[in-house]
Rosetta silent file (secondary structure, phi, psi, omega in degrees, C-alpha in Angstrom):
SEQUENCE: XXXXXXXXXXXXXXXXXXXXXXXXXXXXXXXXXXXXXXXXXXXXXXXXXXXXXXXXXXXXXXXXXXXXXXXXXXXXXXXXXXXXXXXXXXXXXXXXXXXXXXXXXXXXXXXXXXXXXXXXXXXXXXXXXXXXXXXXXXXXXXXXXXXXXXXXXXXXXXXXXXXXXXXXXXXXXXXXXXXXXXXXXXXXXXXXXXXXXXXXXXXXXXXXXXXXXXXXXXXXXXXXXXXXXXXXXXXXXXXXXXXXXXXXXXXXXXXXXXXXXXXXXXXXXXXXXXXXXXXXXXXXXXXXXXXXXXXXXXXXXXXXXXXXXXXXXXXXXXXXXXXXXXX
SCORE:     score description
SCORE:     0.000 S_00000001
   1 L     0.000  131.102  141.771 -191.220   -1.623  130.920 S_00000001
   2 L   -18.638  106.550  172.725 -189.173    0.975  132.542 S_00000001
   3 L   -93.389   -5.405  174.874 -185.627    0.371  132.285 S_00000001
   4 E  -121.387  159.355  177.046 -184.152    1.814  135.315 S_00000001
   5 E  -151.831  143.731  155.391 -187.122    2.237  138.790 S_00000001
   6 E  -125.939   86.588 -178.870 -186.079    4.005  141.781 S_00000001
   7 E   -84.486   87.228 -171.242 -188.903    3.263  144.080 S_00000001
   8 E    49.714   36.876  173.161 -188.616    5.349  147.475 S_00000001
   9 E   -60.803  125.202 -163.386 -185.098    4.657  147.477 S_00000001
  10 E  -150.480  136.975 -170.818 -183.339    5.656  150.935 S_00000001
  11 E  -146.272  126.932 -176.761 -179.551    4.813  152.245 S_00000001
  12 E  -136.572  103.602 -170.135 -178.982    5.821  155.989 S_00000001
  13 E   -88.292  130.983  160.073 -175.556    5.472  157.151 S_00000001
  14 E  -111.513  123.635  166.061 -174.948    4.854  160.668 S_00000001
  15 E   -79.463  133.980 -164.967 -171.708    6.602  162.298 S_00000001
  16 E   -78.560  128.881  154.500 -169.384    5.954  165.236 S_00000001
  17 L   -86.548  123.198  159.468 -169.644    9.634  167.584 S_00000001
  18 L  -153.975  104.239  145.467 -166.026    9.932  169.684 S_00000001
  19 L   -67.001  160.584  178.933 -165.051   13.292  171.674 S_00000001
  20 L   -63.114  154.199  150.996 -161.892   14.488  172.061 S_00000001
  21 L   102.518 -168.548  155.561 -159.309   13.486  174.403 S_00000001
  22 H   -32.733  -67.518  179.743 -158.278   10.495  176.349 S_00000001
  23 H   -69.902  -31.136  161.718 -161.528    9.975  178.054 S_00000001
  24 H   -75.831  -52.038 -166.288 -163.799   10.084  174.922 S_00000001
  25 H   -52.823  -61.288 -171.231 -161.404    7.594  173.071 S_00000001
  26 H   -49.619  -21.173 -174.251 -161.874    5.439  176.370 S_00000001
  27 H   -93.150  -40.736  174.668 -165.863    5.734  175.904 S_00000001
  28 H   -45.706  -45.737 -173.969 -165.612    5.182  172.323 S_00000001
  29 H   -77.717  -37.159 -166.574 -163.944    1.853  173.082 S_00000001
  30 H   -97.356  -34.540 -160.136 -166.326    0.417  175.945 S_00000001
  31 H  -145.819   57.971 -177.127 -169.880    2.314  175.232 S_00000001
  32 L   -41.394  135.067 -144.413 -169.582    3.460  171.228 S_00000001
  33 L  -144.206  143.254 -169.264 -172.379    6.056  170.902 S_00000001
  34 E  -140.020  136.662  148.329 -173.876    6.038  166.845 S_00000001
  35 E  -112.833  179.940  165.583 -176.066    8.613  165.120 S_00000001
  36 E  -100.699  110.483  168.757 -177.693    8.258  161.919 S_00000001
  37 E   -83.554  135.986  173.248 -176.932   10.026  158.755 S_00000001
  38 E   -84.701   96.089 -167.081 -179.397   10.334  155.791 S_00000001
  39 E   -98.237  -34.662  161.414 -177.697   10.302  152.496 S_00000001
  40 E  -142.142  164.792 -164.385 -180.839    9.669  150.295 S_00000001
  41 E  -150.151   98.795  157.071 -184.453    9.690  151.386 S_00000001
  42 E    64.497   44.260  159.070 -187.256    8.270  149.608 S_00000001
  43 E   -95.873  162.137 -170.620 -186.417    9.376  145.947 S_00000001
  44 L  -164.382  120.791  143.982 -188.336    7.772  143.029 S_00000001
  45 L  -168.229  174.966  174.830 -188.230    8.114  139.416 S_00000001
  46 L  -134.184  163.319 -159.817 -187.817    6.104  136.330 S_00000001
  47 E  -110.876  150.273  152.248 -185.783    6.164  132.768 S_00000001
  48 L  -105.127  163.015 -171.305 -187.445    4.457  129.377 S_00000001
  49 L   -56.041   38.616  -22.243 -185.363    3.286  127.401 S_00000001
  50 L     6.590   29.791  150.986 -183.023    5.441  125.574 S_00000001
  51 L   -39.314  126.113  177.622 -183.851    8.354  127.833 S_00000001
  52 E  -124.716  105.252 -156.194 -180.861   10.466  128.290 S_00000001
  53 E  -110.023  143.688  164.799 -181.511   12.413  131.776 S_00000001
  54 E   -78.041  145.805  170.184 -179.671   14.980  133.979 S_00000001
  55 E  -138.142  113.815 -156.432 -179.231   14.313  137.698 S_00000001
  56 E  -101.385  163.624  161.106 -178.894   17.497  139.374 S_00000001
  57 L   145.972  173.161 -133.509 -177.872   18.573  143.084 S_00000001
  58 L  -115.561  171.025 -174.432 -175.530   20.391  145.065 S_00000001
  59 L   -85.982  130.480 -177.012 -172.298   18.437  146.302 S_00000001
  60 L   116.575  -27.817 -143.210 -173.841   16.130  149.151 S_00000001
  61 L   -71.438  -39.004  157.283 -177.059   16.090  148.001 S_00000001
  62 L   133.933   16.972  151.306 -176.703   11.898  147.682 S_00000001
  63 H   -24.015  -72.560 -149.938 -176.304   12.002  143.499 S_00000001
  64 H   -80.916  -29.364  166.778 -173.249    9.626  143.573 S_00000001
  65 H   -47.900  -74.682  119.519 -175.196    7.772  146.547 S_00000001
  66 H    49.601  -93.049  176.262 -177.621    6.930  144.336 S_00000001
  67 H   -68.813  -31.743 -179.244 -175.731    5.849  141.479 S_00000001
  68 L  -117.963    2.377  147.354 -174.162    3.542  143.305 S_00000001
  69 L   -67.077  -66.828 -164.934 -177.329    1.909  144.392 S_00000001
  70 L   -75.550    3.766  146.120 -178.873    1.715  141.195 S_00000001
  71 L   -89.401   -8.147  167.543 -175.497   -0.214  140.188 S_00000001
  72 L    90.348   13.783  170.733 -175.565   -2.577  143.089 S_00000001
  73 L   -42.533  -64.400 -154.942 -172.296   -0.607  144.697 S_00000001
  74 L  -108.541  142.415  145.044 -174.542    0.201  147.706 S_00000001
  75 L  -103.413  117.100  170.595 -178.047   -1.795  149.651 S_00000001
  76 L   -45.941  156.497 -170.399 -180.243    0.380  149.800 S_00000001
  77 L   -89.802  -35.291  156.605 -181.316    0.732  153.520 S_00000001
  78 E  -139.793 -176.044 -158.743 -185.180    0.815  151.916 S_00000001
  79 E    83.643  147.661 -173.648 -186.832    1.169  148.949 S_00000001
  80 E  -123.255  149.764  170.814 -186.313   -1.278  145.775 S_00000001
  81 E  -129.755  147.644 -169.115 -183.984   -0.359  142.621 S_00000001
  82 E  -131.644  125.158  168.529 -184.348   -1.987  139.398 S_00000001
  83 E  -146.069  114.684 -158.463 -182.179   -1.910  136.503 S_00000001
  84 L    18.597   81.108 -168.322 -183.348   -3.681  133.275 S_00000001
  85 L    85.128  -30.752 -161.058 -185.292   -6.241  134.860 S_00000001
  86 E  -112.946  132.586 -171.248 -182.604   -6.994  137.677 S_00000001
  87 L   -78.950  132.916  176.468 -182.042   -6.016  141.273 S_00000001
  88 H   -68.442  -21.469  176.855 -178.491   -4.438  141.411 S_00000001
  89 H   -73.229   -4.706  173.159 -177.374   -5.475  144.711 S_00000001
  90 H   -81.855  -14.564 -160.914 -177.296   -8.976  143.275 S_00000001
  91 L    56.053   48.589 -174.192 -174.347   -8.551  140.765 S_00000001
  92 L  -117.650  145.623 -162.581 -175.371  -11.049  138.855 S_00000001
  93 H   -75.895  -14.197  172.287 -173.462  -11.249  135.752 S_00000001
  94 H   -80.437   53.059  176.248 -175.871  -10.984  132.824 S_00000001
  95 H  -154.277  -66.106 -157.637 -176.798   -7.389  134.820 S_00000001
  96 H   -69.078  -49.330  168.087 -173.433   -6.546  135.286 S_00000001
  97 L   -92.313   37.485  175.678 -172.341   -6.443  131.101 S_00000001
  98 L  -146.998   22.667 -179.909 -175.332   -4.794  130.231 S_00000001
  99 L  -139.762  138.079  158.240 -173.960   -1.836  132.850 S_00000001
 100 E  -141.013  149.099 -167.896 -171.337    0.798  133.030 S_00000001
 101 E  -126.565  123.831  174.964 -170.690    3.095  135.878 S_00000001
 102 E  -106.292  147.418 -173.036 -168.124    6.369  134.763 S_00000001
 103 E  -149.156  129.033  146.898 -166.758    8.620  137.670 S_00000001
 104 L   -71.338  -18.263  169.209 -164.670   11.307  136.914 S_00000001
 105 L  -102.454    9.380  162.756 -162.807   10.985  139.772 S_00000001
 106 L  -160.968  154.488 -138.623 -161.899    7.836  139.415 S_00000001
 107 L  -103.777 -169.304 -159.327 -159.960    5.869  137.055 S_00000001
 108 L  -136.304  -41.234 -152.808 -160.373    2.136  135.896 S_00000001
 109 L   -78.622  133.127 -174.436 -157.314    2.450  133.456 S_00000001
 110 L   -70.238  103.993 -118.113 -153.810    0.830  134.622 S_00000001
 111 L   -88.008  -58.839 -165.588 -151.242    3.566  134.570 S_00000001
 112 L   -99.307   52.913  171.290 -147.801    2.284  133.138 S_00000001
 113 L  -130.299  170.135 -167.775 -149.609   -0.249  130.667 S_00000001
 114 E   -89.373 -159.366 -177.608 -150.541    1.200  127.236 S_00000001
 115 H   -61.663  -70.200 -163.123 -154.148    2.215  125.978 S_00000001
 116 H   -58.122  -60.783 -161.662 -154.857   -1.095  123.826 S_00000001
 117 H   -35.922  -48.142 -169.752 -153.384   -3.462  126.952 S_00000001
 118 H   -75.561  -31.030 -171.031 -156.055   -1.870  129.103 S_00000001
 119 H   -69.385  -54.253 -158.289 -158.875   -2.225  126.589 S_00000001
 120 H   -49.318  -52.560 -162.263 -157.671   -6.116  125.477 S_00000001
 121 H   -57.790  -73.030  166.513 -158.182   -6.898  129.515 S_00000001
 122 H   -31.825  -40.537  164.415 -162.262   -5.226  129.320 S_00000001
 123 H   -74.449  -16.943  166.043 -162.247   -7.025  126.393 S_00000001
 124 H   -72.290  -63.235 -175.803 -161.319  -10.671  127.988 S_00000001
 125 H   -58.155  -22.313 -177.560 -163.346   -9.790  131.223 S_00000001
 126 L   -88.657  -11.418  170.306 -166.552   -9.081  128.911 S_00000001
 127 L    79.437   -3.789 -173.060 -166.008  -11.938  126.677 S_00000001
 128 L   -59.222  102.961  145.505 -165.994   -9.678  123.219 S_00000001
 129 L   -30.087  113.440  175.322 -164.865  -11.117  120.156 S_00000001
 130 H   -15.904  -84.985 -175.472 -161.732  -10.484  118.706 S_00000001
 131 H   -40.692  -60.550  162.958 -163.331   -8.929  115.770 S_00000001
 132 H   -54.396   -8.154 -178.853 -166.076   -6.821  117.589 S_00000001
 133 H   -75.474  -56.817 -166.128 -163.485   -6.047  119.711 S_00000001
 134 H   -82.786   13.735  164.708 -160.914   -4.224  117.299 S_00000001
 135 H  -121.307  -34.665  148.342 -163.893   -2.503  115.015 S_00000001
 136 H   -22.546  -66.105  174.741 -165.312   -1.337  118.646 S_00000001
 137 H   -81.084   -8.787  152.799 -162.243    0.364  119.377 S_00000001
 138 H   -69.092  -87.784  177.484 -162.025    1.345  115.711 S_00000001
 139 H    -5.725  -41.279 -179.245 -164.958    3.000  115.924 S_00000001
 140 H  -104.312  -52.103  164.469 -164.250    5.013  119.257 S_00000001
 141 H   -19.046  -70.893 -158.308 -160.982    5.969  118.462 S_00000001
 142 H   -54.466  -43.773  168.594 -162.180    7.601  115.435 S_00000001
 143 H   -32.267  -94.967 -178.765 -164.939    9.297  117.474 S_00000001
 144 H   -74.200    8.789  159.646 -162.699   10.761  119.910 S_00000001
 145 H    98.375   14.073 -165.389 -159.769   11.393  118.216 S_00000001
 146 L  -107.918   26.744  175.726 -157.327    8.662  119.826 S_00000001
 147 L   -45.526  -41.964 -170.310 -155.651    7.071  116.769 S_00000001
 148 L  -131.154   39.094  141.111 -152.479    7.870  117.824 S_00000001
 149 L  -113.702   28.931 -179.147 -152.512    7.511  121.765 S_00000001
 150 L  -101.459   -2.718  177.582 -153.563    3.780  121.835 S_00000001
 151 L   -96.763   -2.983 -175.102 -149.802    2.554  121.758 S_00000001
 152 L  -121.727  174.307 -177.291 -148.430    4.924  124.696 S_00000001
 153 E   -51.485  169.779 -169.661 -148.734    4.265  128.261 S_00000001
 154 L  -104.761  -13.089  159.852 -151.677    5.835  129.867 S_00000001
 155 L   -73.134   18.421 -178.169 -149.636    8.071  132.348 S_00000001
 156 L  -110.324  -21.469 -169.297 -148.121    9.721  129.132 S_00000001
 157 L   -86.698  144.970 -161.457 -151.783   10.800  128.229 S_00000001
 158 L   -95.112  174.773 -166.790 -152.994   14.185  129.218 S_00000001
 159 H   -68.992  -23.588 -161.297 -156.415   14.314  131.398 S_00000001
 160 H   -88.243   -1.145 -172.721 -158.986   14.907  128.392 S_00000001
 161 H  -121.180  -25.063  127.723 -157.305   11.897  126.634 S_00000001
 162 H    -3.533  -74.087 -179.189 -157.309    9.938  129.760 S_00000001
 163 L   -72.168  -25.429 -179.038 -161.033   10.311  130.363 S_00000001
 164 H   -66.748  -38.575  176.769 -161.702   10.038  126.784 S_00000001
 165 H  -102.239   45.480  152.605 -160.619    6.442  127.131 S_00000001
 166 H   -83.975  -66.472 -159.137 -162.054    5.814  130.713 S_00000001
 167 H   -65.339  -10.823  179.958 -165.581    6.149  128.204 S_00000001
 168 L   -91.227  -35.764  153.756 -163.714    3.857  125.740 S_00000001
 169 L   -63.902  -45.310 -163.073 -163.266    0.908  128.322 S_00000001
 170 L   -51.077  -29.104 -154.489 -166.567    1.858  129.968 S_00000001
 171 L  -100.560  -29.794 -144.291 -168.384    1.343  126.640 S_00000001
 172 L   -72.079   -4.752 -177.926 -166.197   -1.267  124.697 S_00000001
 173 L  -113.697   20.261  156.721 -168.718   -4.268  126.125 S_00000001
 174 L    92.008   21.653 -125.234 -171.873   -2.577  124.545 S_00000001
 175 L   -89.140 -174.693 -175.832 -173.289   -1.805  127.565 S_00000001
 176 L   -64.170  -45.810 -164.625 -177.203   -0.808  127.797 S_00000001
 177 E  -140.525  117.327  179.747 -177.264    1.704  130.541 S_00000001
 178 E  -110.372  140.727 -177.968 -174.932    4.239  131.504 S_00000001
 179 E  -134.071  111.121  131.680 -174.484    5.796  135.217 S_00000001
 180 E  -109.627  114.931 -163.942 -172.340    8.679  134.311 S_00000001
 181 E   -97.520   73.024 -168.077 -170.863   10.645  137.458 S_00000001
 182 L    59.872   62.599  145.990 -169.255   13.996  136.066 S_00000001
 183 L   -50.763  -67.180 -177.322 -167.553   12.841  133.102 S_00000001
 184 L   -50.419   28.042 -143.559 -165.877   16.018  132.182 S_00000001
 185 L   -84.426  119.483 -145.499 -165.132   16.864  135.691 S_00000001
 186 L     1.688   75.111 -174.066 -162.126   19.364  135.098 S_00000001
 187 L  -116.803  143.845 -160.703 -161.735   18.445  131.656 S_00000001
 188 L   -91.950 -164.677 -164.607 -160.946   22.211  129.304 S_00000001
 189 H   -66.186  -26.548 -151.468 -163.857   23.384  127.041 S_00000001
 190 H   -85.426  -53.916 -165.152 -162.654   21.232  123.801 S_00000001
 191 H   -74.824  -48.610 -174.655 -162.434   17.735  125.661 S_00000001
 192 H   -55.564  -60.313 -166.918 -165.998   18.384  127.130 S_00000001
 193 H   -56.013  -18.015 -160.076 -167.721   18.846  124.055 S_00000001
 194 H   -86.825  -80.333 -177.145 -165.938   15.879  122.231 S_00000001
 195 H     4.318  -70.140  174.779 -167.232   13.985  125.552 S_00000001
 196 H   -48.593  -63.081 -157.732 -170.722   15.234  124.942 S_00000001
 197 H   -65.052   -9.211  142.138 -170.897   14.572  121.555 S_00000001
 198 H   -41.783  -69.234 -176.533 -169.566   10.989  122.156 S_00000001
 199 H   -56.300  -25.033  169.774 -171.652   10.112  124.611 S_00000001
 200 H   -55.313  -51.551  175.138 -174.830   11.615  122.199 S_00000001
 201 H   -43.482  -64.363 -178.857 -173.459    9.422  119.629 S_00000001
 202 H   -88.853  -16.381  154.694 -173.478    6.658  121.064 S_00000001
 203 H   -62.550  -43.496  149.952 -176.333    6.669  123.163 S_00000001
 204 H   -22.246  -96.119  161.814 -177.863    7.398  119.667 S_00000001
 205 L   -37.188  -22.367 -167.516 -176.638    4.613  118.066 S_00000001
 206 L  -117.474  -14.761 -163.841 -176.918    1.695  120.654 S_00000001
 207 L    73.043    2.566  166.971 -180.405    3.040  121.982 S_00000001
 208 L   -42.846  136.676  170.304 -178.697    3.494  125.092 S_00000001
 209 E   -77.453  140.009  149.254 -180.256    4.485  128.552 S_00000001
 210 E  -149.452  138.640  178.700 -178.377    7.431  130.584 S_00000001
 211 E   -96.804  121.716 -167.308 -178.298    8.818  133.668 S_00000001
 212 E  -140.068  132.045 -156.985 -175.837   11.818  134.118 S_00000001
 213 E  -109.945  152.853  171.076 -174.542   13.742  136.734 S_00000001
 214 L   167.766  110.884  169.361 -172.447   17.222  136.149 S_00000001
 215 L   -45.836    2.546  173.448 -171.709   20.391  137.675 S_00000001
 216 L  -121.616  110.360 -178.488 -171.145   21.846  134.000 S_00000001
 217 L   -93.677   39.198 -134.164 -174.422   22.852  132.950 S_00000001
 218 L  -144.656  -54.207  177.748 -173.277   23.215  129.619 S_00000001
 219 H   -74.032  -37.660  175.161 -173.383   19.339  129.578 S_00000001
 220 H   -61.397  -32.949  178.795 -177.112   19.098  130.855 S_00000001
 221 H   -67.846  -36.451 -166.502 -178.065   21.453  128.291 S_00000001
 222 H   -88.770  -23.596  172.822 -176.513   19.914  125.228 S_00000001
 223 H  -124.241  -10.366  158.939 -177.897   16.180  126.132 S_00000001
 224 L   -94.193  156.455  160.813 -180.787   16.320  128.411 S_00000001
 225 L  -104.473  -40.477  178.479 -183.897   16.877  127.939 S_00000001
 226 E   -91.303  106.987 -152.577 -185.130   15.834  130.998 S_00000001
 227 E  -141.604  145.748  179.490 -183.618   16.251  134.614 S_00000001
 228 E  -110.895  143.674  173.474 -183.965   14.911  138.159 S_00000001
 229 E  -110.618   99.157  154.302 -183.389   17.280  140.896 S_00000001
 230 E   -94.722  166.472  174.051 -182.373   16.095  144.640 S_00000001
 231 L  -152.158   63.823 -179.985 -181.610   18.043  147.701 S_00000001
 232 L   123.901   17.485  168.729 -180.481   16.947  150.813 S_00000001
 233 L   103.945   19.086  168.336 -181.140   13.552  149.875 S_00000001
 234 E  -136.821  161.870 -165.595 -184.487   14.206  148.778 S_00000001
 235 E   -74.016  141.003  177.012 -186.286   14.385  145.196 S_00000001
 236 E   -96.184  -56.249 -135.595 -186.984   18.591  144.354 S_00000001
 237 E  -144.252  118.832 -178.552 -188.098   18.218  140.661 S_00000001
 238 E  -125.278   95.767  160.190 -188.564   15.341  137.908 S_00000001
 239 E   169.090 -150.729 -167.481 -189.603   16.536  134.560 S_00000001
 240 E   -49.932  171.510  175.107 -188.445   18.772  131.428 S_00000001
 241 L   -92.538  -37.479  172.183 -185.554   20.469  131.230 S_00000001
 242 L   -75.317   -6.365 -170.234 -187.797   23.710  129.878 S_00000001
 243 L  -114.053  -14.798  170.773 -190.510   22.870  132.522 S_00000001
 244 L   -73.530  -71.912 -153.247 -187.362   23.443  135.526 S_00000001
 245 L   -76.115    1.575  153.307 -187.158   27.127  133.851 S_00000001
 246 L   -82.199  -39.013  167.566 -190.192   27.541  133.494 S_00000001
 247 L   -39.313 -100.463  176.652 -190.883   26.774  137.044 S_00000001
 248 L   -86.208   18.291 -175.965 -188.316   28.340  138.636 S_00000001
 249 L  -134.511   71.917 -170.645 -187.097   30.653  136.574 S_00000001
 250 L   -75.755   15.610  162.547 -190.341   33.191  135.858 S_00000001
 251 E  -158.184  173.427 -135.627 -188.097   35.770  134.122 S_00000001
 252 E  -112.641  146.362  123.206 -186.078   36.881  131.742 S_00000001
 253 E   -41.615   92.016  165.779 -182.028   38.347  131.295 S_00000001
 254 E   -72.929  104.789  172.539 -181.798   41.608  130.139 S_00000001
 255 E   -57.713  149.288  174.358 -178.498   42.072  128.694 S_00000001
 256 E  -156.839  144.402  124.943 -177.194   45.992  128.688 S_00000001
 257 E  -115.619  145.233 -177.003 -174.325   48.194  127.409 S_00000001
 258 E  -116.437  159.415 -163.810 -174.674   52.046  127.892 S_00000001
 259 L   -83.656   10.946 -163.324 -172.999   54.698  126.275 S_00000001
 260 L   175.112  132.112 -166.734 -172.075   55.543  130.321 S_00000001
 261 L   -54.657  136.344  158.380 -172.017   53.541  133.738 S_00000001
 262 L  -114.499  140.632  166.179 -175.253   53.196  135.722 S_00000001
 263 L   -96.341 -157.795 -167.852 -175.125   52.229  139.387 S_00000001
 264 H   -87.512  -15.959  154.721 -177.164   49.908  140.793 S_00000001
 265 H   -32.848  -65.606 -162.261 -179.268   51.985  142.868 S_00000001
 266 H   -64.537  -20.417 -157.849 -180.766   53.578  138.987 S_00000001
 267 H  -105.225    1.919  168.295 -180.553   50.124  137.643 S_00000001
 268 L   -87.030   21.492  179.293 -182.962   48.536  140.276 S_00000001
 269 L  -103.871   -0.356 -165.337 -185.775   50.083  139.094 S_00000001
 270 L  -121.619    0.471 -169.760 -185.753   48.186  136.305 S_00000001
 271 L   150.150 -177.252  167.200 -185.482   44.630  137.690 S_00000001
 272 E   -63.823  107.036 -170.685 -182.968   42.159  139.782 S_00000001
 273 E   -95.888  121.149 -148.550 -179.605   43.281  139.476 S_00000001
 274 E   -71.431  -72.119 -165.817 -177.182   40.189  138.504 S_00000001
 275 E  -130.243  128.470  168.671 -173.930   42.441  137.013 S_00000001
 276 E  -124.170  102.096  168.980 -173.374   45.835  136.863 S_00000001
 277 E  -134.946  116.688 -169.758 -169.690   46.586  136.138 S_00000001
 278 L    62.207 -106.782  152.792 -169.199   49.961  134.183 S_00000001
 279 L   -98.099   15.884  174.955 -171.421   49.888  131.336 S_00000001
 280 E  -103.194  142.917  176.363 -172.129   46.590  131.345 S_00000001
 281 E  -159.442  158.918 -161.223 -175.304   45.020  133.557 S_00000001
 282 E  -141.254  110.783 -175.912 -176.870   42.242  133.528 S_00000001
 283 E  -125.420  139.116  157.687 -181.086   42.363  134.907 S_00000001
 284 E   -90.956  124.930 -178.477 -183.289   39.889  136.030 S_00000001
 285 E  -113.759  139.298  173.387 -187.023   40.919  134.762 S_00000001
 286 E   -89.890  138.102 -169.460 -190.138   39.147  135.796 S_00000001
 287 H   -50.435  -41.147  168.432 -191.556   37.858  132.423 S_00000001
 288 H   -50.372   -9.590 -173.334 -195.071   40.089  133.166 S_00000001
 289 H  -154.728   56.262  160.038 -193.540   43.380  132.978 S_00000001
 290 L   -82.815  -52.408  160.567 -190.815   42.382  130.687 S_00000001
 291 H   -25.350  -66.805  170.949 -192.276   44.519  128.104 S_00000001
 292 H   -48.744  -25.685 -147.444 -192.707   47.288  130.172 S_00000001
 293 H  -108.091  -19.150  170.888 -189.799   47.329  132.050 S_00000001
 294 H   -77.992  -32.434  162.517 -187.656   47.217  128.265 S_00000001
 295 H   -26.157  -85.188  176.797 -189.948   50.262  127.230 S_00000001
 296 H   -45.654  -36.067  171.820 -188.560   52.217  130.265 S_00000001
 297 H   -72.505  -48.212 -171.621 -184.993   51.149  130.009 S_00000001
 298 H   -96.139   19.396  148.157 -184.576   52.260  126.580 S_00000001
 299 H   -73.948  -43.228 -168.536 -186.455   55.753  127.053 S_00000001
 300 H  -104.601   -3.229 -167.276 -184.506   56.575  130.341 S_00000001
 301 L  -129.519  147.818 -170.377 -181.060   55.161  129.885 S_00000001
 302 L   -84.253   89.874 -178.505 -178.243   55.742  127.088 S_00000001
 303 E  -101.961  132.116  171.035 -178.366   52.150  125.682 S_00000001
 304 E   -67.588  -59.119  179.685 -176.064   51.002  123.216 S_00000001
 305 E  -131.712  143.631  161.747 -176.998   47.655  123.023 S_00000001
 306 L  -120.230  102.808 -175.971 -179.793   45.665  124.298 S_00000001
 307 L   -89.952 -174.898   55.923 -180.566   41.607  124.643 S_00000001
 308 L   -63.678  106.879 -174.860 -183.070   39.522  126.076 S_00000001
 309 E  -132.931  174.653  170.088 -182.441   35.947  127.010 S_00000001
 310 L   -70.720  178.391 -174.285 -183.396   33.178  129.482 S_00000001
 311 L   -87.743  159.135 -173.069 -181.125   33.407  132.490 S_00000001
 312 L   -84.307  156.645 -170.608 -178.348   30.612  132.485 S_00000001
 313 H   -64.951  -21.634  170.548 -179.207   27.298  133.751 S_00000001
 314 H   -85.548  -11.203  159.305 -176.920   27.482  136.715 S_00000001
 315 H   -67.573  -29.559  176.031 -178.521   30.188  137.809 S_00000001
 316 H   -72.824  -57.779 -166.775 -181.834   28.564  137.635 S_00000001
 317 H   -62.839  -48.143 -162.258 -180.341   25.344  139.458 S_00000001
 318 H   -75.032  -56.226  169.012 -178.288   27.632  141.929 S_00000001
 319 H   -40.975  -43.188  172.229 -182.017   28.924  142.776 S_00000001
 320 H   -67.108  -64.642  175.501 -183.561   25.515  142.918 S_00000001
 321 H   -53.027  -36.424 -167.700 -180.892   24.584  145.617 S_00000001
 322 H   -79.563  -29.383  169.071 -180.800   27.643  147.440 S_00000001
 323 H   -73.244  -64.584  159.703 -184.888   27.268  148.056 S_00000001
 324 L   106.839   -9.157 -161.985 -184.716   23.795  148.473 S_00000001
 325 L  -140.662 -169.769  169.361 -188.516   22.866  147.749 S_00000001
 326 L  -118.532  -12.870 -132.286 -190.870   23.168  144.350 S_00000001
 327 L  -112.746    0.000    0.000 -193.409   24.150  145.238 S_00000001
């Protein structure tokens, strides 16, 4: 069994219309005029169990929409969601502590009370044992480094030690299934990785399901394998993370320094040009005449150095959005 189903899932908000002035406000009040907005439309896919997946899309695309479906935030306007066994719009509580929903933008943790204060209270509402409670928060402390921030207030804590214990409440009831929404979301380079490699961990360890959304494609690479694409509130692309780039991304990065600047006129004979600045450039090559087209570069041009890599994944995603389809 499937532990998360999105089955044609679709949430259509209808909105109040009012012109300006006096006379629209007066129309607003006696003969309110509504359109409809479409935030998701008809997406479908499903997680197995310890699945750890990316969920890609552009800001709007109806990610966090979503997300808050398949936690029972939002009823759906059609379409049925599933989450281990259980419809989410019921709340019902054996569904509800076998769930955690993380936002980066928004916090859970009570500001002037200390770290442990906030955890004991997640630990009351959830019912934990004393004992599993304090080797649970042994445990993630050690992980993320918090030994010695669990005694000050949580407005004393800087943002990467913040969020690291937003995932330390989030988690501290065991849960099954994670709907993470940007964790790292302007978090520096240091806190995102110990974030990744927490969440790796422990999704490891517990057999944990996750669904994960994040503009730092840095995180989809290091824990998905697998990624959902929407766009405009509809599904692009469900499958590998090497089967998106293969897909849309049919060529290669040529890396270049020259012993002397090329512009980009000379350097578009050789491919798409990404970066050219002084003697450094950066070409997109279609993979058939990659050969060929490295042959030619390092016969006609004074190369120093030469690379070949895939192109970075937000360029490949930044492609996927800007097209908009798969096919």
């Amino acid at each position: 069994m499937p532990v998360v189903i999105a089955d044609r899932l679709t949430k259509v908000y209808r909105v109040a219309e009012k012109a300006p002035g006096f006379s629209g406000t007066l129309r607003h009040f006696f003969a309110r005029r509504y359109k409809e907005i479409v935030a998701v439309k008809e997406v479908s896919f499903v997680l197995e169990a310890g699945e750890i997946v990316g969920f890609l899309g552009p800001n709007g695309a109806g990610k966090t929409t979503t997300l808050k479906m398949l936690t029972g935030l939002l009823y759906p306007t059609a379409g049925r969601a599933e989450v281990l066994g259980f419809r989410p719009q019921d709340r019902r509580p054996a569904f509800l502590k076998q769930i955690t929903l993380v936002m980066g933008n928004k916090a859970q943790l009570l500001w002037d009370l200390p770290v442990l204060d906030t955890l004991r209270i997640n630990a009351a509402i959830y019912e934990i044992p004393e004992a599993e409670y304090r080797e649970r928060v042994r445990r993630f402390a050690a992980l993320l480094e918090l030994e010695d921030v669990l005694t000050q207030p949580v407005r004393k804590l800087s943002l990467g030690q913040r969020m690291k214990v937003e995932l330390m409440a989030a988690l501290l009831h065991h849960p099954k299934v994670l709907f993470l929404d940007e964790p790292t979301l302007g978090l520096d380079v240091n806190a995102q990785s110990a974030v990744r490699d927490f969440v790796r961990t422990y999704a490891r360890e517990n057999g944990a399901t996750v669904l994960l959304t994040s503009h730092y494609m840095a995180d989809i690479e290091a824990l998905a394998e697998r990624v959902v694409v929407i766009h405009e509130g509809r599904l692009l692309f469900d499958g590998g993370l090497r089967a998106l780039l293969a897909r849309f991304a049919p060529y290669k990065e040529v890396r270049l320094e020259l012993s002397s600047p090329a512009d980009r006129a000379r350097l578009a004979v050789y491919g798409e040009v990404v970066e050219a600045r002084g003697p450094v450039a950066r070409l997109l090559v279609e993979k058939t005449r990659l050969t060929a087209a490295v042959a030619r570069i390092l016969a006609e041009l004074p190369v120093r150095d030469l690379a070949v890599e895939e192109p970075p994944l937000e360029d490949v995603i930044g492609r996927v959005f800007r097209e908009g389809r798969v096919a």
